[in-house]
C-alpha positions in Angstrom: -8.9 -1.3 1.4 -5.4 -1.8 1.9 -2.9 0.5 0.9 0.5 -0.3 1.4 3.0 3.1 2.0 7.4 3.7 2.0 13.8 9.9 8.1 17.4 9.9 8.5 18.2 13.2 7.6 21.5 14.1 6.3 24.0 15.4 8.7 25.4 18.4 7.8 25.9 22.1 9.0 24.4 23.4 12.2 20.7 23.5 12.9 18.6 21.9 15.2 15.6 19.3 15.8 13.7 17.9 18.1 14.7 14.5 19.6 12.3 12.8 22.0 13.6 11.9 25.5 11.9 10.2 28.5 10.1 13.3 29.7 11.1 16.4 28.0 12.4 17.9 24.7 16.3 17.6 23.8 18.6 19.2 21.2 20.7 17.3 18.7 22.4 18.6 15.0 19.7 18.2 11.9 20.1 20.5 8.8 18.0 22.6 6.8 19.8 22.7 3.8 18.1 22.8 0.7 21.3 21.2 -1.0 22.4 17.7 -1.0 23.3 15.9 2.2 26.9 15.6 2.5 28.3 12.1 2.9 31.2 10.8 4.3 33.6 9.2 2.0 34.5 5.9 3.4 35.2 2.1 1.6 32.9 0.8 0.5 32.1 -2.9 1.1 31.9 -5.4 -1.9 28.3 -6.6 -0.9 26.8 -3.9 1.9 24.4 -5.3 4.3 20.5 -4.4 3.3 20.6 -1.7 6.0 24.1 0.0 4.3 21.5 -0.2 1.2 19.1 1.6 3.0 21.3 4.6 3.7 22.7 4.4 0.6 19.3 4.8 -0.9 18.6 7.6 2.1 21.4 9.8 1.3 20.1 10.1 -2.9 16.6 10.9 -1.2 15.0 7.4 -2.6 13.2 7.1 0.5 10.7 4.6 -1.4 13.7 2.1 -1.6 15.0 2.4 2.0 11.7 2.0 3.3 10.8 -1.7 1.5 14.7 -2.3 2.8 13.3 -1.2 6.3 9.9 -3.3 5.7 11.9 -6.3 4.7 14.3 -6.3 7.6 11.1 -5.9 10.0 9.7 -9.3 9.0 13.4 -10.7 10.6 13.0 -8.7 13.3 9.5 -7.1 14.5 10.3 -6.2 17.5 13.5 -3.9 16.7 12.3 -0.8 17.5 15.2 0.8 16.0 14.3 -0.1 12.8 10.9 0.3 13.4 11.9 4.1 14.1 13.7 4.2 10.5 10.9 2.8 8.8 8.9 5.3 10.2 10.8 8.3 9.5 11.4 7.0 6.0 8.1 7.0 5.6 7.6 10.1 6.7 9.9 11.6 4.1 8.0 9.1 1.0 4.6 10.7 2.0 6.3 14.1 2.3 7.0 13.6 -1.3 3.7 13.0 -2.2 2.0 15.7 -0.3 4.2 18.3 -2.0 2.8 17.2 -5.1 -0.5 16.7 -4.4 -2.6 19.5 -5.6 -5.9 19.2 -4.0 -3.8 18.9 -0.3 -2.1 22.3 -1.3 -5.5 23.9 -2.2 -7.1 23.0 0.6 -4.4 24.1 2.9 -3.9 27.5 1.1 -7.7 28.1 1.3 -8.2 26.2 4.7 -9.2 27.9 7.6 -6.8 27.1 10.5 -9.7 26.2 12.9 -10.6 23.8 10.6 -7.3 22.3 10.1 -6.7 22.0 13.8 -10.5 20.2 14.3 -9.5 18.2 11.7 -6.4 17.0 13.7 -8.2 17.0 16.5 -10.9 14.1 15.2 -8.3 12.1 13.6 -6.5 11.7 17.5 -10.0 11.0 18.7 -10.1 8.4 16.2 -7.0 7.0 17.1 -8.0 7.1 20.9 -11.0 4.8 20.2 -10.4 2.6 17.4 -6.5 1.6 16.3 -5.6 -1.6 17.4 -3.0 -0.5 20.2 -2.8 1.7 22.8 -1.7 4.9 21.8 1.6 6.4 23.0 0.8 10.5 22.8 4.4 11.3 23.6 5.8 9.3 20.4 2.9 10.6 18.3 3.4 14.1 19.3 6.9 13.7 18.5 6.5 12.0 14.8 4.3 15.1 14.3 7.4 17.6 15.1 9.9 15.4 12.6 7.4 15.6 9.8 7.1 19.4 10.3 11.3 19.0 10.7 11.2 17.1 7.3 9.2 19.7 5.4 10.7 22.6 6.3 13.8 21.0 5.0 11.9 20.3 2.1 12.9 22.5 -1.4 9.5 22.2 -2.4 7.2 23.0 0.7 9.8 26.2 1.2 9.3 27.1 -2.1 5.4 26.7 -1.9 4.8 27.8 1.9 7.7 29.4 3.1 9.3 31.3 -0.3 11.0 34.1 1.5 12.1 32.4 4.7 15.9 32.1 5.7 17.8 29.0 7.2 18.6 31.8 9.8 15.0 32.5 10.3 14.0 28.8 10.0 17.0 27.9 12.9 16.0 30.7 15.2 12.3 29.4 15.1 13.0 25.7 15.8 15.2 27.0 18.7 12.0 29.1 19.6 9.8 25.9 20.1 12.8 24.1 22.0 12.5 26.4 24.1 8.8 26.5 24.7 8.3 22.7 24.5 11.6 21.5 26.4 9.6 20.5 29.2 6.8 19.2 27.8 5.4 15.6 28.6 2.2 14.6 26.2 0.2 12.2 28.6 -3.3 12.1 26.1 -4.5 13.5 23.5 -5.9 17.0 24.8 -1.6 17.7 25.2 -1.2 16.5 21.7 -3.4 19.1 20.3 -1.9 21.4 22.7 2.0 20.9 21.7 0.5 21.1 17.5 -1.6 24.4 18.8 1.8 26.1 20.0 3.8 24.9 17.0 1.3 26.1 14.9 1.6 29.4 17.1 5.3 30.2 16.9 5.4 28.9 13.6 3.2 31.4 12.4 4.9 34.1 14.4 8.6 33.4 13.5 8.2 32.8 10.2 4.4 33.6 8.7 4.1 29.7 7.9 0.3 29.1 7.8 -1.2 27.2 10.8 -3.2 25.0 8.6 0.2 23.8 6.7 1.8 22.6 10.5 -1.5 21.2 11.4 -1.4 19.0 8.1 2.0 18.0 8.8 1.1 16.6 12.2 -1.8 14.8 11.0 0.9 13.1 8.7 3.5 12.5 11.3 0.9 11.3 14.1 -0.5 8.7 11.7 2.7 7.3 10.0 4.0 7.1 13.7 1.3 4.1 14.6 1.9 1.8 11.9 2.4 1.3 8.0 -0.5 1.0 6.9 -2.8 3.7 9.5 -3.0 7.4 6.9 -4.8 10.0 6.7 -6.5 10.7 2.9 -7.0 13.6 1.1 -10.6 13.9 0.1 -9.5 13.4 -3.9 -7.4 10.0 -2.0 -10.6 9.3 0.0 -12.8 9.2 -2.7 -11.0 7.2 -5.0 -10.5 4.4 -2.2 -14.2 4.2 -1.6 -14.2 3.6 -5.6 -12.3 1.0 -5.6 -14.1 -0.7 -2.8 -17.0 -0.3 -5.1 -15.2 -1.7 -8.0 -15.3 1.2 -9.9 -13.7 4.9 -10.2 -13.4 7.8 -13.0 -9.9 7.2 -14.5 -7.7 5.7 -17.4 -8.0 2.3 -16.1 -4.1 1.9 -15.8 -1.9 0.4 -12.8 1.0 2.8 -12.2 4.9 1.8 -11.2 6.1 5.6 -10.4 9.7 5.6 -11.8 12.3 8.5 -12.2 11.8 8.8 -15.4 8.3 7.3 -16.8 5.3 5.8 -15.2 5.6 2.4 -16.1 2.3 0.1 -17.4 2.0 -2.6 -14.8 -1.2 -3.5 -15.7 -4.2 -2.3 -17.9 -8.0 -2.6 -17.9 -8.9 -3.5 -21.6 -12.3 -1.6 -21.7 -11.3 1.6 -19.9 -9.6 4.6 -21.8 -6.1 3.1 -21.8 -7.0 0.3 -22.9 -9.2 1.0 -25.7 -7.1 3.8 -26.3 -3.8 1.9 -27.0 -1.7 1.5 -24.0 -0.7 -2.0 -23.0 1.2 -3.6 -20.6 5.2 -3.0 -20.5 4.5 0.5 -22.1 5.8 3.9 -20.4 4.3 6.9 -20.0 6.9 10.0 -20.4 4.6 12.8 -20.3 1.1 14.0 -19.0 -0.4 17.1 -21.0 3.2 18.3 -22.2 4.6 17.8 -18.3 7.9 15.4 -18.5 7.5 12.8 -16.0 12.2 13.0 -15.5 11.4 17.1 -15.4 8.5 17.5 -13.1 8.4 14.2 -11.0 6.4 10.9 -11.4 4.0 11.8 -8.4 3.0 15.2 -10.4 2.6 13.7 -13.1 0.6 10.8 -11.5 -1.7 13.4 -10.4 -2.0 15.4 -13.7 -3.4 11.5 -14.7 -6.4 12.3 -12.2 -9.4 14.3 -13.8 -13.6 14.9 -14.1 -15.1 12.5 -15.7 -15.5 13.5 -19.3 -12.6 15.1 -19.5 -9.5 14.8 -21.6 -5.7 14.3 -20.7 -2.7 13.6 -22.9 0.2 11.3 -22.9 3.0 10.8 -24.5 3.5 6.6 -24.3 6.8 4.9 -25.0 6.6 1.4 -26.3 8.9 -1.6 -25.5 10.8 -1.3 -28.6 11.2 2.5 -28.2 8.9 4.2 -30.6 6.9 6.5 -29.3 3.0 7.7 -29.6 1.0 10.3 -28.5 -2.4 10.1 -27.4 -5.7 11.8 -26.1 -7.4 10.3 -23.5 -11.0 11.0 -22.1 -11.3 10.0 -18.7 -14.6 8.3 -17.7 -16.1 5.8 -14.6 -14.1 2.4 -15.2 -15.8 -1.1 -13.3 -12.6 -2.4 -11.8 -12.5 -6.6 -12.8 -11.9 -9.1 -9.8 -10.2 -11.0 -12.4 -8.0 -10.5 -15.4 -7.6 -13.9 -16.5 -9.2 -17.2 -16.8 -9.6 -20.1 -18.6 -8.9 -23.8 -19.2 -4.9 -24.4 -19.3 -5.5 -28.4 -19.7 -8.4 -29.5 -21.3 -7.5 -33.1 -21.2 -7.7 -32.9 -17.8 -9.9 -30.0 -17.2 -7.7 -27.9 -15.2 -8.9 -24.4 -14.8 -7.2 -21.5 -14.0 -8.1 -17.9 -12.5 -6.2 -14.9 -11.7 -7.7 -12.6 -8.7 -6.6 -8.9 -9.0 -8.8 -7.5 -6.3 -11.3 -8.4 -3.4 -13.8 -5.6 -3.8 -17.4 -5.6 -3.0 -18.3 -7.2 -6.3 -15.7 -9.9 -6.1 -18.1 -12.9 -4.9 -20.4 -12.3 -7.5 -17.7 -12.3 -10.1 -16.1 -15.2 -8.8 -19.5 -17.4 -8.7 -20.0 -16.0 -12.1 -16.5 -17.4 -13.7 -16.5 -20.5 -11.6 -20.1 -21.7 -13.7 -18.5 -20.4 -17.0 -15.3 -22.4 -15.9 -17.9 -25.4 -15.3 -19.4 -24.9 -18.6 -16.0 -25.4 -20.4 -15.1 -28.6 -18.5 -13.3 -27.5 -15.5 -12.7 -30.1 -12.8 -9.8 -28.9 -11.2 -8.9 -25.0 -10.5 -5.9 -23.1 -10.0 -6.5 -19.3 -8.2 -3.6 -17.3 -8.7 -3.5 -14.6 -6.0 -0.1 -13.6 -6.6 0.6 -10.0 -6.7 -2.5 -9.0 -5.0 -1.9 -6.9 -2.3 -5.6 -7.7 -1.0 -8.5 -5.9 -0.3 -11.4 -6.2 1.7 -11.7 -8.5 4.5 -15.4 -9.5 3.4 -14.3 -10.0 -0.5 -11.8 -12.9 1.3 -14.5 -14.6 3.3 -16.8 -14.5 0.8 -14.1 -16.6 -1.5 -12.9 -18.7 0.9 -17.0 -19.9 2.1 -16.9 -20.7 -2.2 -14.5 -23.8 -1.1 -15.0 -23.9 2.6 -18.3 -25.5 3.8 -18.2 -25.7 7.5 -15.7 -24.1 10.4 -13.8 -20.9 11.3 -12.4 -19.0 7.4 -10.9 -15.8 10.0 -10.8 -14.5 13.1 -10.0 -10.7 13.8 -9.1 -9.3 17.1 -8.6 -4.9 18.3 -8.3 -3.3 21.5 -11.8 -1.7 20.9 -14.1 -5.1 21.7 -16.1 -4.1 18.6 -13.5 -5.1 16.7 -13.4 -8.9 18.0 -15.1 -10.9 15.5 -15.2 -14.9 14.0 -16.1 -15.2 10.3 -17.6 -18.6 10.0 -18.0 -20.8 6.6 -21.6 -21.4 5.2 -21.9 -24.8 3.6 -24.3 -22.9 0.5 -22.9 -22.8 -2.6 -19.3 -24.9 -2.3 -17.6 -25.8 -5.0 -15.6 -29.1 -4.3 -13.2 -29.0 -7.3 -9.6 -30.3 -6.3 -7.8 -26.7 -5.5 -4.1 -25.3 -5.8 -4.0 -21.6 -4.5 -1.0 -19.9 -5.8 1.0 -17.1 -4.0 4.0 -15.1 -3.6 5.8 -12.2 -1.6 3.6 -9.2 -2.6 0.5 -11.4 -2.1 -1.2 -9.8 1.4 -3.8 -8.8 3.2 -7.1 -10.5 2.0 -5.0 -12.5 -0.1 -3.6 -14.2 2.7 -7.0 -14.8 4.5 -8.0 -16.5 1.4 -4.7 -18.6 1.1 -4.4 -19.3 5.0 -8.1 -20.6 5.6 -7.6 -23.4 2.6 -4.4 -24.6 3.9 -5.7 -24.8 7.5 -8.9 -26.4 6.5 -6.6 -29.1 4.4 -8.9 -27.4 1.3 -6.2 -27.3 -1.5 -2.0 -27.1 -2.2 -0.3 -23.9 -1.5 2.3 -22.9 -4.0 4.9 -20.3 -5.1 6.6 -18.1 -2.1 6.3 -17.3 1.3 2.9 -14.1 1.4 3.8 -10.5 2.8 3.0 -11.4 5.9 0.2 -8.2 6.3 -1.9 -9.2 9.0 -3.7 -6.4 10.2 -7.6 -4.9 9.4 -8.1 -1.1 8.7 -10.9 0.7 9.0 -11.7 3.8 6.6 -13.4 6.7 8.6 -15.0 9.2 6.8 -14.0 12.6 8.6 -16.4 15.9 9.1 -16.9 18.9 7.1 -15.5 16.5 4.2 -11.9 17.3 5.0 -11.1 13.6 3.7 -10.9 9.9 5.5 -8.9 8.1 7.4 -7.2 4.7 7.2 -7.0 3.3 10.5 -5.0 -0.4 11.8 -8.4 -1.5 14.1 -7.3 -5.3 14.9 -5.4 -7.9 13.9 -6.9 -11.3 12.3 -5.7 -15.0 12.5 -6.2 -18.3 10.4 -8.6 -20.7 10.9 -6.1 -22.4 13.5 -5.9 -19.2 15.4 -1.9 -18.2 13.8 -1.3 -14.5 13.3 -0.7 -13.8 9.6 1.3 -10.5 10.7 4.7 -10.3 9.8 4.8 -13.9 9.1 2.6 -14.2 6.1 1.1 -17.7 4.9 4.4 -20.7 3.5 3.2 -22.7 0.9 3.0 -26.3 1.1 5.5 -26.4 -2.5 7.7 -23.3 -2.4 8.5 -22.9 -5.6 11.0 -19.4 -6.8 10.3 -17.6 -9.9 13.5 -17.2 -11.1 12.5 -14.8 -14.0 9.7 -13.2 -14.4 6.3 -14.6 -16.8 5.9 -13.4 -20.0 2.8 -11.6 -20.4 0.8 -10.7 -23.4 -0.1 -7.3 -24.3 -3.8 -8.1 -23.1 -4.9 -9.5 -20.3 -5.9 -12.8 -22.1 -4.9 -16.7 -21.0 -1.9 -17.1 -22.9 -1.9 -20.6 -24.7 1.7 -21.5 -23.1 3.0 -20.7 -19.5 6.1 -22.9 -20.2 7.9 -19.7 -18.8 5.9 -19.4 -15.4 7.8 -22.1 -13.3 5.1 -21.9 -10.6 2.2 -22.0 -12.7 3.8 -25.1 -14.1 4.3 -26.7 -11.1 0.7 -26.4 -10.0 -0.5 -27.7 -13.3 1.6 -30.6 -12.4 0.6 -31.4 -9.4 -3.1 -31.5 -10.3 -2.1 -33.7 -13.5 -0.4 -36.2 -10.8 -4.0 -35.7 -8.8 -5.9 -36.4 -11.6 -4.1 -39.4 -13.1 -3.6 -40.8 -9.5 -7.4 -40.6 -9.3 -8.1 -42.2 -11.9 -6.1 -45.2 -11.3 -7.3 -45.3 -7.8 -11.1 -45.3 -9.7 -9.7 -48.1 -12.1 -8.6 -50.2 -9.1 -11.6 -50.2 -7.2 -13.5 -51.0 -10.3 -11.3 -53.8 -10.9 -11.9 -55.3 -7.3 -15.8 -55.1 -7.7 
């Protein structure tokens, strides 16, 4: 599965950090203030660059919005390691966030043992060491690891939780502690990564009481934001609900969540899980978890209070469009995630079909071979897959839609540094539908999306429409780790279309870019609305397969007329 995750800290009064040098440990300003960052009042220019944004959105703590600024600015220039270094310690500070709020991390950190903690850091750099697609630098790890300790104990809410009674004196003399102690340190492997996290852990404890288990955790954080954005470790609650959704199904509401301020807004819903059946459709907001306000508590708290046994009940308070408000009582239970959400005939005259993919999960091919025969039985003769918005999936859900339309020749290659990863996925000729084809895509299509949407325009297999894809070319791996202590998401290789192009960073351009200038209507169900007269690239792809069809047929009607 694919997850997609998004430090400047303020400057302010004296304290110090840990900046990574050539060889050693050096000392620059970084504050511990619980308060606001001070800014520095300067003009502000009519239209700031995306990186002005950025800090903008840094110095309000919306780290979530300076990272997608970072990200976007990346696919420009992916090779700045500059920004790379902001993307990463924006990251750092997003997935602080969540941590913070995660109750299952805190409990397991509370009632960890430290030993166990530190193993557990230890097999995640094993992993690393073996498996993730480049070479590991240990210095730079070692060093993320230190910032995301440097970011949480400037955090209100891991103080308040881990460190209740503890000073900015106390917290200053401490850091200036482990300066001293790890000023002339040089991390050649991993063994001297676990060794710099041991001593943390050490003088950490001593200076200020701060459980081992909590530094540990924040290295394990650091380390893996520091190789790439998509590499993480999971929580066993996070690891169990990814291997759900691989499976296609997971205990839940059966909602799709935009974390906001304020609300948890109601991207999309499943109509037979409990939100669906319960009320709650698309556009709505939720303000409220079991008496919790979302703009009181925070939306990742809230998100969490959403998670539950199966059989048990939690409720909401739910905000419509038009502002009226409802309360409800909701019984969470095992939901079957569709691969689809929509399909049907959008021109019967001309039988043009269209489907909308949500997900490539293990189920996906035999939901897909299903719809394409109930798409037959209404007529279809040409098809329209919609993969926009779909951040992807699994790497084997794409081939297994692609070989649906591909008969013969390469659908993806994959390459790692760890030969196991090296690997052709070929097309099998079984089982191919021949219909004509228009794949639809945009900017937040990625990932499996984009193996699907690259191998049919290499193979000449259908028209590409809509925008340019994500551009997330990479493959990770999700290792289960011992003495169930969670997973990990791991970047193992890289993978290229059919004509051997890397996908990363550059995503897939359609053969008709066509920009959604505002955004589709959509009815409160999931159901094929009757008119997409609003859905410019929909429209478009109808088109085009009209023009297909009618050109057809007049190419039929000649030849007929010359026999």
């Amino acid at each position: 599965m694919d997850v997609c995750s998004r430090l400047v800290l303020a400057r302010c009064c004296a304290a110090l950090w840990f900046c990574w040098s050539s060889c050693a440990w050096s000392q620059i300003d970084l504050p511990f203030s619980s308060g606001r960052p001070a800014t520095l009042l300067a003009p502000q220019p009519v239209q700031p660059s995306p990186l002005q944004q950025a800090q903008e959105h840094e110095s309000r703590g919306q780290w979530a919005d300076a990272l997608a600024i970072y990200q976007q600015a990346l696919k420009q220039n992916p090779n700045d390691t500059a920004l790379l270094h902001k993307r990463t310690l924006a990251r750092i500070q997003c997935d602080l966030s969540r941590r913070c709020n995660d109750l299952g991390l805190i409990a397991q950190i509370e009632q960890g043992d430290p030993r166990k903690a530190l193993s557990l850091y230890s097999e995640i750099l094993q992993k690393i060491d073996t498996y993730h697609v480049e070479t590991p630098d240990w210095h730079a790890l070692s060093r993320y690891g230190l910032i995301s300790l440097q970011a949480a104990l400037a955090n209100p809410s891991f103080r308040q939780r881990f460190l209740p009674q503890a000073s900015e004196q106390q917290i200053q003399r401490a850091w200036e502690q482990l300066h001293v102690a790890l000023r002339d340190t040089t991390v050649r492997g991993r063994n001297d990564s676990v060794w710099v996290a041991e001593r943390t852990a050490q003088i950490m404890h001593d200076q200020l009481g701060l459980k081992s288990a909590a530094v540990f955790h924040e290295f394990v954080a650091g380390t893996t934001a520091g190789l790439d954005l998509y590499s993480s470790y999971l929580t066993r609650d996070q690891y169990q609900d990814t291997m759900s959704q691989i499976d296609g199904n997971f205990v839940g509401l059966g909602v799709e969540l935009k974390l906001q301020n304020d609300s948890l807004d109601i991207v999309n819903v499943i109509d037979l899980g409990p939100a669906g059946q319960g009320g709650i459709r698309r556009g709505d907001k939720i303000i409220a978890v079991d008496g919790n306000s979302v703009a009181q508590v925070g939306a990742e708290r809230c998100a969490d209070l959403l998670r539950g046994l199966e059989g048990s009940f939690v409720s909401v308070r739910v905000q419509r469009p038009d502002g009226q408000q409802h309360q409800l009582s909701l019984q969470r239970r095992r939901v079957e995630i569709p691969s689809f959400d929509r399909a049907g005939i959008v021109d019967a005259a001309r039988g043009v079909a269209y489907l909308r993919l949500v997900n490539f999960q293990k189920t996906t091919g035999q939901d897909l071979d299903a719809a394409l025969w109930q798409l037959h039985r209404q007529g279809m003769r040409h098809l329209i897959i919609d993969v926009r918005g779909n951040p992807g999936g699994l790497l084997t859900a794409a081939v297994d839609v692609a070989n649906r339309f591909i008969d013969r020749g390469v659908i993806v290659s994959t390459k790692g540094r760890n030969p196991l990863e090296d690997f052709t996925h070929q097309a099998q000729a079984e089982g191919t539908w021949r219909v004509p084809l228009v794949v639809l895509i945009d900017e937040n299509s990625a990932s499996a999306s984009e193996i699907f949407a690259a191998a049919i325009a290499d193979h000449g297999r259908g028209m590409i429409v809509g925008q340019q894809s994500y551009g997330k070319g990479s493959v990770q791996g999700i290792f289960p780790l011992n003495g169930n202590t969670g997973g990990l998401r791991l970047t193992t290789a890289l993978f290229y279309s059919p004509r051997g192009v890397a996908i990363s960073q550059r995503g897939v351009i359609p053969d008709v870019a066509v920009q959604q200038t505002a955004k589709p209507a959509v009815s409160e169900t999931n159901e094929l609305s009757t008119s997409h007269s609003d859905d410019v690239v929909l429209q478009t792809a109808i088109g085009l397969l009209r023009r297909q069809a009618e050109a057809s047929t007049l190419y039929q009607a000649t030849i007929a007329g010359q026999k």
